[in-house]
KOLTI-433753 format. One line per field, with one value per residue (C-alpha): x, y, z; residue in three letters. Coordinates in steps of 0.001 Angstrom, whole numbers. Example, Ala and Ser with C-alpha at 12.3 -4.5 7.8 and 13.67 -1.06 7.14 Angstrom:
X = 12300; 13670 $
Y = -4500; -1060 $
Z = 7800; 7140 $
mardo = ALA; SER $
END
This chain:
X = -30713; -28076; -27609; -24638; -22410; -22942; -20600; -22391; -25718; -26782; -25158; -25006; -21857; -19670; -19548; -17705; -16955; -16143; -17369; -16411; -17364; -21442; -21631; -20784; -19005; -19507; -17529; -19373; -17672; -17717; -18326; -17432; -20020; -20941; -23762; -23450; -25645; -25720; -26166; -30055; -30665; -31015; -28008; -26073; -24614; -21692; -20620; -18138; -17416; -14424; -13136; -9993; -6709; -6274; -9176; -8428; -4520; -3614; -411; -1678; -3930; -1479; -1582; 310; 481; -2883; -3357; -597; -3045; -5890; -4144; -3449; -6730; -8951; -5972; -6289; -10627; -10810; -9226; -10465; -13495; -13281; -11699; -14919; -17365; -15766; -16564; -20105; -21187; -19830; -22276; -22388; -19996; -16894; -17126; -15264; -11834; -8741; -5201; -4110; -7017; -5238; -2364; -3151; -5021; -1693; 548; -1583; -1381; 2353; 2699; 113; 2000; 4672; 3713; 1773; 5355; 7130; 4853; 3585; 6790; 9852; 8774; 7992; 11665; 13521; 12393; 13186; 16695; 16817; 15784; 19127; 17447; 18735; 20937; 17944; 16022; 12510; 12704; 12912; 10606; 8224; 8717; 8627; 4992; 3984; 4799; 2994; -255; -417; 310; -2434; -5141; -4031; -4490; -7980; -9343; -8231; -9460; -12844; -13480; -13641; -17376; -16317; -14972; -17734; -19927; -17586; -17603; -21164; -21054; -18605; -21688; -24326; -22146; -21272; -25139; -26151; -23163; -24480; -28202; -26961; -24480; -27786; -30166; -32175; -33378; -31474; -33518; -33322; -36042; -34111; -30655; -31335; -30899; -27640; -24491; -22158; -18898; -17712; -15110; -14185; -13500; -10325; -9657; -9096; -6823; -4620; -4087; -3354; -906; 765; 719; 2176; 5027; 6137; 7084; 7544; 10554; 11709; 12556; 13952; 16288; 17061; 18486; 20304; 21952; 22534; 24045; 25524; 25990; 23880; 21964; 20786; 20583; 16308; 15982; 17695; 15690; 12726; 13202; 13660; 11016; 8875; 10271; 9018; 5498; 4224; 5142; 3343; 534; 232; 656; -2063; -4458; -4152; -4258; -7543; -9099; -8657; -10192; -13214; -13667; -13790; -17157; -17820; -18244; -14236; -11947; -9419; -11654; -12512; -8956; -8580; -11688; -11624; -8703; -10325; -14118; -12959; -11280; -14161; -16030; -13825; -14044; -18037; -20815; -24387; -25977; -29283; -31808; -30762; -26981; -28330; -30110; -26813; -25497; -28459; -28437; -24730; -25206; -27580; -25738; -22821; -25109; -26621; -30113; -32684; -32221; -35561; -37733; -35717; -37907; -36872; -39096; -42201; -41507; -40582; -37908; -39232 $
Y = 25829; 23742; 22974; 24193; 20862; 20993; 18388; 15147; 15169; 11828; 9029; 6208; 4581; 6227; 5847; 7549; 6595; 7453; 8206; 5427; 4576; 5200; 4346; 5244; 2923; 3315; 2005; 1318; -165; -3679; -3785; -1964; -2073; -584; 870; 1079; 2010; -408; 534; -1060; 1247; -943; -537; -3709; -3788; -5472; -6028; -7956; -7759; -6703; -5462; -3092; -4481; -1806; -2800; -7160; -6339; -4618; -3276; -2064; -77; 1953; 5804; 7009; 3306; 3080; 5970; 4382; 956; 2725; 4488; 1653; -203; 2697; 2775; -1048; -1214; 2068; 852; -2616; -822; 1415; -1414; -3446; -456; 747; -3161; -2947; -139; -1306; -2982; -7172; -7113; -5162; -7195; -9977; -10073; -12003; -12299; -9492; -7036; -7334; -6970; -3799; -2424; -3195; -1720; 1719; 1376; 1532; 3648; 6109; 5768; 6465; 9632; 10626; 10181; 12675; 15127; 15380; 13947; 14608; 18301; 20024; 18747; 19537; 23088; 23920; 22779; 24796; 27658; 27632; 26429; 22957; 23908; 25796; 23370; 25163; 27240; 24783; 22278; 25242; 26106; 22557; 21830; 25800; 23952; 20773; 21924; 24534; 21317; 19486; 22189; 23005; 18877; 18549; 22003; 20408; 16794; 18291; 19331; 15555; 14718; 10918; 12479; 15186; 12366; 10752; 14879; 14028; 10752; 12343; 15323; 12466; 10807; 13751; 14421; 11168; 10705; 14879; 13559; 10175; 12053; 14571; 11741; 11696; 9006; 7713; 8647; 10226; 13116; 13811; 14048; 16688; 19391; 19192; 19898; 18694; 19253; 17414; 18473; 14341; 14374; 12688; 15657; 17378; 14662; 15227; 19227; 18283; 15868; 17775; 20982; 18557; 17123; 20764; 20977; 17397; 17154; 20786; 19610; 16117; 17950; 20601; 17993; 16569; 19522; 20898; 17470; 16339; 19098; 16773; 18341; 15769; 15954; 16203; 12228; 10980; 13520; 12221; 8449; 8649; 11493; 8401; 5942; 8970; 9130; 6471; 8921; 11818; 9136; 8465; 12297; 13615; 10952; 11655; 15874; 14902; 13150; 15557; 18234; 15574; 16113; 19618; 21551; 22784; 26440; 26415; 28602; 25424; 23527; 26082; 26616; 22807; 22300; 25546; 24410; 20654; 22734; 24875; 22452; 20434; 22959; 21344; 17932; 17514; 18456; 18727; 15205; 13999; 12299; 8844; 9661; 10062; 7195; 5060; 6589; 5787; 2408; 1920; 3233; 1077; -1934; -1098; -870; -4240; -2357; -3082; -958; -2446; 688; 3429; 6292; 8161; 11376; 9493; 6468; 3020; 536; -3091 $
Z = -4867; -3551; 343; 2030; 3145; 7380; 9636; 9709; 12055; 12552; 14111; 10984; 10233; 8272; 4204; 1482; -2675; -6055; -9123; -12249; -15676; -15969; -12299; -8802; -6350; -2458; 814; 4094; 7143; 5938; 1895; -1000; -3818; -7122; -9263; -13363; -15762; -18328; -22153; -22275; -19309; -16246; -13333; -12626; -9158; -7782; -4346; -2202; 1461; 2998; 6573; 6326; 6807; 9615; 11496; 11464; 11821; 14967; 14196; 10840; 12497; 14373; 13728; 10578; 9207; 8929; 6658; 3983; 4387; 3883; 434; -854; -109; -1755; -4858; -5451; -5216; -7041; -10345; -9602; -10023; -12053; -15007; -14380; -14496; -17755; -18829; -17553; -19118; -22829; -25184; -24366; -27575; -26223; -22802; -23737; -22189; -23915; -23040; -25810; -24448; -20495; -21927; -23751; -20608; -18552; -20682; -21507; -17584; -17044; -19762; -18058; -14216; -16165; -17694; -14589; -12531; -15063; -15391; -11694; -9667; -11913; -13872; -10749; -8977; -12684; -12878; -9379; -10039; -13320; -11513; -9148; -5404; -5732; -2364; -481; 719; 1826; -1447; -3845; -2469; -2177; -6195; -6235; -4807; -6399; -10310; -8908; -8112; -11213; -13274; -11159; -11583; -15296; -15594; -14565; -16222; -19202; -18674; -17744; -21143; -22257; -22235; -21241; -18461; -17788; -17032; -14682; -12779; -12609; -10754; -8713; -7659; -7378; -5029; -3056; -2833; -2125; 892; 2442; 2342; 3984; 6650; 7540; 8434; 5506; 3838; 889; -2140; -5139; -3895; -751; -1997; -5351; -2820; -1040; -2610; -5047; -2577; 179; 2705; 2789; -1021; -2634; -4089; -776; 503; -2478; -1978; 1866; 854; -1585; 920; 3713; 1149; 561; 4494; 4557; 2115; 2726; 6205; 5105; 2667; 4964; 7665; 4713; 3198; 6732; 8391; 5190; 2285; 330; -2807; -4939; -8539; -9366; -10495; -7455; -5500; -7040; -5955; -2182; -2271; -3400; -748; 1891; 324; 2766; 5491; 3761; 3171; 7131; 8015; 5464; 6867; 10372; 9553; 7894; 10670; 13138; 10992; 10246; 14330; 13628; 14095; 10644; 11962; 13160; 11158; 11464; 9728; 6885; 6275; 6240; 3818; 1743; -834; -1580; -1676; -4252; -6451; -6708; -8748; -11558; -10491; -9696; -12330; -11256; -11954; -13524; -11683; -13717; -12273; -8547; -8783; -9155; -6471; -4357; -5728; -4487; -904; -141; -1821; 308; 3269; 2921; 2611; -427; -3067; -4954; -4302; -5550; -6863; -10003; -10939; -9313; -10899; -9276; -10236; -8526 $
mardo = UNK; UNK; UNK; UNK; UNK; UNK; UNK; UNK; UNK; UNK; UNK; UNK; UNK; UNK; UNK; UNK; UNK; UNK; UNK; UNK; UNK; UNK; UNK; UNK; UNK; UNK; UNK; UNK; UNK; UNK; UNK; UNK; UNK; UNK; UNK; UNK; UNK; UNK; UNK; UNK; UNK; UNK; UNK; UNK; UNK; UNK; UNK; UNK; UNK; UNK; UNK; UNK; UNK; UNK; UNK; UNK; UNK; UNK; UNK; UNK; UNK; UNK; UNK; UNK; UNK; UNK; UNK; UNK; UNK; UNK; UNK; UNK; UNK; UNK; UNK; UNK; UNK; UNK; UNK; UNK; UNK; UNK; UNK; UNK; UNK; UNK; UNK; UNK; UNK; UNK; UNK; UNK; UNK; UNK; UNK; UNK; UNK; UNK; UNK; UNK; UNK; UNK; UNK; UNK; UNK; UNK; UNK; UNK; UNK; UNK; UNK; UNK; UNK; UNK; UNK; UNK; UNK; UNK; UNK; UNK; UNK; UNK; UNK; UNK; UNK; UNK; UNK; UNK; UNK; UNK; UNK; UNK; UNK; UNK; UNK; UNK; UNK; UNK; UNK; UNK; UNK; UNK; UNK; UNK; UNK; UNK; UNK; UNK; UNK; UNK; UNK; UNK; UNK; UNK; UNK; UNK; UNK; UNK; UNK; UNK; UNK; UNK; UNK; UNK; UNK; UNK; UNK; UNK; UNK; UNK; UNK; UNK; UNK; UNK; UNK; UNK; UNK; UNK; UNK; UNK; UNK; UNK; UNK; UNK; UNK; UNK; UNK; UNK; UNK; UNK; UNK; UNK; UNK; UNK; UNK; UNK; UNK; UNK; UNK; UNK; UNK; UNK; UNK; UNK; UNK; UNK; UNK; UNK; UNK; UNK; UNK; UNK; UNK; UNK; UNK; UNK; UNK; UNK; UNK; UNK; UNK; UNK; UNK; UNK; UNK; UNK; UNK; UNK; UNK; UNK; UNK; UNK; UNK; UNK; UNK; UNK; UNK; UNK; UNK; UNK; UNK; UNK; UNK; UNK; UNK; UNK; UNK; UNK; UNK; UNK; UNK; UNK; UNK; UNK; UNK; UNK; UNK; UNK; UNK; UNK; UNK; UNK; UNK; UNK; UNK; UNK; UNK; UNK; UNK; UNK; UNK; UNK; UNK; UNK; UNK; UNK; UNK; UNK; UNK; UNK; UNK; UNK; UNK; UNK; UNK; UNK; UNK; UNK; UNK; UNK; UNK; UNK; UNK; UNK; UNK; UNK; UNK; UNK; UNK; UNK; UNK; UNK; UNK; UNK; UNK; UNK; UNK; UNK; UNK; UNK; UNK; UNK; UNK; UNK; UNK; UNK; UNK; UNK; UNK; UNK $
END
């Protein structure tokens, strides 16, 4: 039986990840490193120091700046990551990188963005227009965000069905149990992690429903001011591109909405109302993980906080 997440009750510097290929990458206050499980079995881990850019630059730091820094910080190390984990865990013969193999991956990534700005940025925007609220404002950026997160949900009930990407749902719950059992003061091994939970109120996947909730009365206010002040009612492309310029905005405002409610005591309806969407969305996005898959996760955590991860303990086994 699974514990119920509680607010953090120890004291230890905070530390959060995400799940990648075979593997599960973790973030302490001065490192990022990473845990995959290689195809002979053994976990290779990588690590490399760094300080946010919001913490060494002052200005960057400043509220709602420093949640667009932070963005793009965990955007660039997570598919830095998650490209090199996906290398990792391939047999020693697919490893080898060429010019012709980066260029594939770089185009099947634009070609992806792409896709992922359509469907997600342009669709939701298109249909509202379609449906006759291009000149109210609130409506049609609430249709708007409504068509958005069906298409989000719809998106990842449907990707979850992929056993590739089952596994990676897995990592995701080993990491989540791994970062409750770390938050609650216990110590960080496989034994003393299988019974907490597979959510996390901290999850990526509750920053995205805040920022998509916050967008809705983000740009219903910024097109308000603009259809009000100027009769302006752009056309659903041209809406699309300075609703993109403004996500750096949304960026900042999700991140500081989230850290008050991480200040939150657990018990507070504030913070249940914060926490509930994100909670229940990650019964699609985590998967209750194997002992092997915790251990990973263990494995990284300890990487990323500089301790020894030569004694891990897997189903009264030890790894020396």
């Amino acid at each position: 039986m699974e514990q119920n997440t509680k607010k953090p009750k120890s004291q230890r510097p905070k530390a959060g990840g995400q799940a990648v290929i075979e593997g599960v990458m973790m973030r302490s206050e001065d490192a990022f490193a990473m845990a995959v499980r290689k195809p002979d079995g053994d976990i290779e881990v990588v690590k490399e120091n760094y300080t946010s850019l919001a913490k060494r630059k002052k200005l960057l730091g400043l509220p709602l700046i420093r949640g667009f820094i932070g963005i793009v910080e965990m955007l660039y190390f997570g598919m830095k990551y998650l490209e090199l984990s996906a290398r990792i865990a391939s047999p020693d013969d697919e490893r080898k990188e060429t010019v012709v193999s980066r260029l594939i991956s770089f185009l099947v990534l634009v070609v992806a963005f792409a896709a992922a700005v359509a469907l997600f940025a342009y669709l939701p925007l298109l249909v509202s227009s379609i449906a006759g609220l291009k000149q109210k404002p609130f409506l049609f950026n609430l249709f708007a965000g409504f068509v958005r997160v069906v298409l989000f949900i719809v998106y990842i009930v449907v990707i979850s069905f992929v056993p590739d990407i089952r596994r990676v749902f897995q990592y995701h719950g080993a990491e989540h149990k791994v970062i409750n059992a770390y938050e609650h003061g216990e110590p960080v091994e496989i034994a003393s992690t299988r019974k907490y939970t597979t959510y996390h109120p901290r999850c990526g996947t509750s920053f995205i429903l805040v920022m998509v909730i916050l967008a809705i009365l983000f740009y219903a206010l910024v097109d308000g001011i603009l259809y009000s002040a100027f009769g302006i009612a752009m056309r659903p492309f041209y809406r699309m591109l300075y609703h993109i310029l403004l996500l750096p905005i949304v960026f900042g405002i999700a991140y500081e909405f989230l850290k008050i409610g991480d200040n939150l005591p657990d018990e507070s309806f504030l913070f249940k109302l914060m926490t509930y969407p994100g909670m229940w969305l990650q019964r699609i996005t985590t998967k209750p993980p194997d002992d092997s898959m915790i251990e990973t996760a263990v494995v990284a955590l300890k990487a990323a906080l500089g301790e020894d991860a030569g004694s891990v303990s897997v189903q009264g086994s030890r790894r020396d």
